[in-house]
C-alpha positions in Angstrom: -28.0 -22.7 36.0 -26.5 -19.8 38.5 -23.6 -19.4 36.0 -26.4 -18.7 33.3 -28.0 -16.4 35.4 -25.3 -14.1 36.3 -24.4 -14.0 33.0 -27.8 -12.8 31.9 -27.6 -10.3 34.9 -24.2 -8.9 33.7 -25.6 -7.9 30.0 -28.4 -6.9 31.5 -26.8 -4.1 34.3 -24.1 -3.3 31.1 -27.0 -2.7 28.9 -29.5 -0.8 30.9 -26.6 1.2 32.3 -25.3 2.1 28.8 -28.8 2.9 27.2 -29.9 5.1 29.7 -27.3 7.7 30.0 -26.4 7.6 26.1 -30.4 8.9 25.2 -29.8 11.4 28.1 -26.8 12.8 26.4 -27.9 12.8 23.0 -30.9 14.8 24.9 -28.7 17.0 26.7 -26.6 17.7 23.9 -29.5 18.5 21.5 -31.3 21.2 23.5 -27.8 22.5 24.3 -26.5 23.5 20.9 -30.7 24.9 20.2 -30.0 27.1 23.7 -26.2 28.0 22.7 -28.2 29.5 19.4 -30.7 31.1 20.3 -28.8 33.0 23.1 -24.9 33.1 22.3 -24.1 35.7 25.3 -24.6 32.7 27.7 -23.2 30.1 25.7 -20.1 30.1 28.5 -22.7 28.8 31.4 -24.8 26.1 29.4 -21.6 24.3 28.0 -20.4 24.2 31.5 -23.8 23.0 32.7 -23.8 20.5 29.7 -20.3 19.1 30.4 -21.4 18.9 33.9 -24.0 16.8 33.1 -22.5 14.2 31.0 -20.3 13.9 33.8 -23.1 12.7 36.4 -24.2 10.9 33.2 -21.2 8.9 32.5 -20.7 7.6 36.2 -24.0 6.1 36.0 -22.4 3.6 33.1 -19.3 3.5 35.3 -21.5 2.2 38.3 -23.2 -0.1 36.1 -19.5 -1.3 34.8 -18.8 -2.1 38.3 -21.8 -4.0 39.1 -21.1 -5.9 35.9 -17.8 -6.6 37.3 -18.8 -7.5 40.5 -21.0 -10.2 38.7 -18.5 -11.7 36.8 -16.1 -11.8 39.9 -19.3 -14.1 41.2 -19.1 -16.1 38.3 
């Protein structure tokens, strides 16, 4: 029953943790390429903003790929 359980965690964490960030990119990216568009003279600062965040955004699915590997090391 516990092995079921952390098993259900594990896709759980990976697929919370995936979901998230991926709809906050595609976000992110969106309004970026509308902004980079409609003002071109500051495309230089919102693609470094942009690649900033999908940095913060893709450790979030890191941390939840080592919470999912925790799990399993429970297992």
């Amino acid at each position: 029953m516990t092995t079921g359980l952390i098993a259900l965690a594990v896709a759980v964490a990976i697929s919370v943790s995936t979901i998230g960030p991926a709809l906050g990119m595609g976000k992110v990216g969106a309004n970026a390429m509308e902004s980079m568009s409609r003002q071109p003279e500051v495309m230089g600062e919102i693609r470094t903003s942009m690649i900033l965040a999908f940095a913060f955004m893709e450790a979030l699915t890191i941390y939840g790929l080592v919470l999912a590997f925790m799990l399993l090391a429970k297992m």
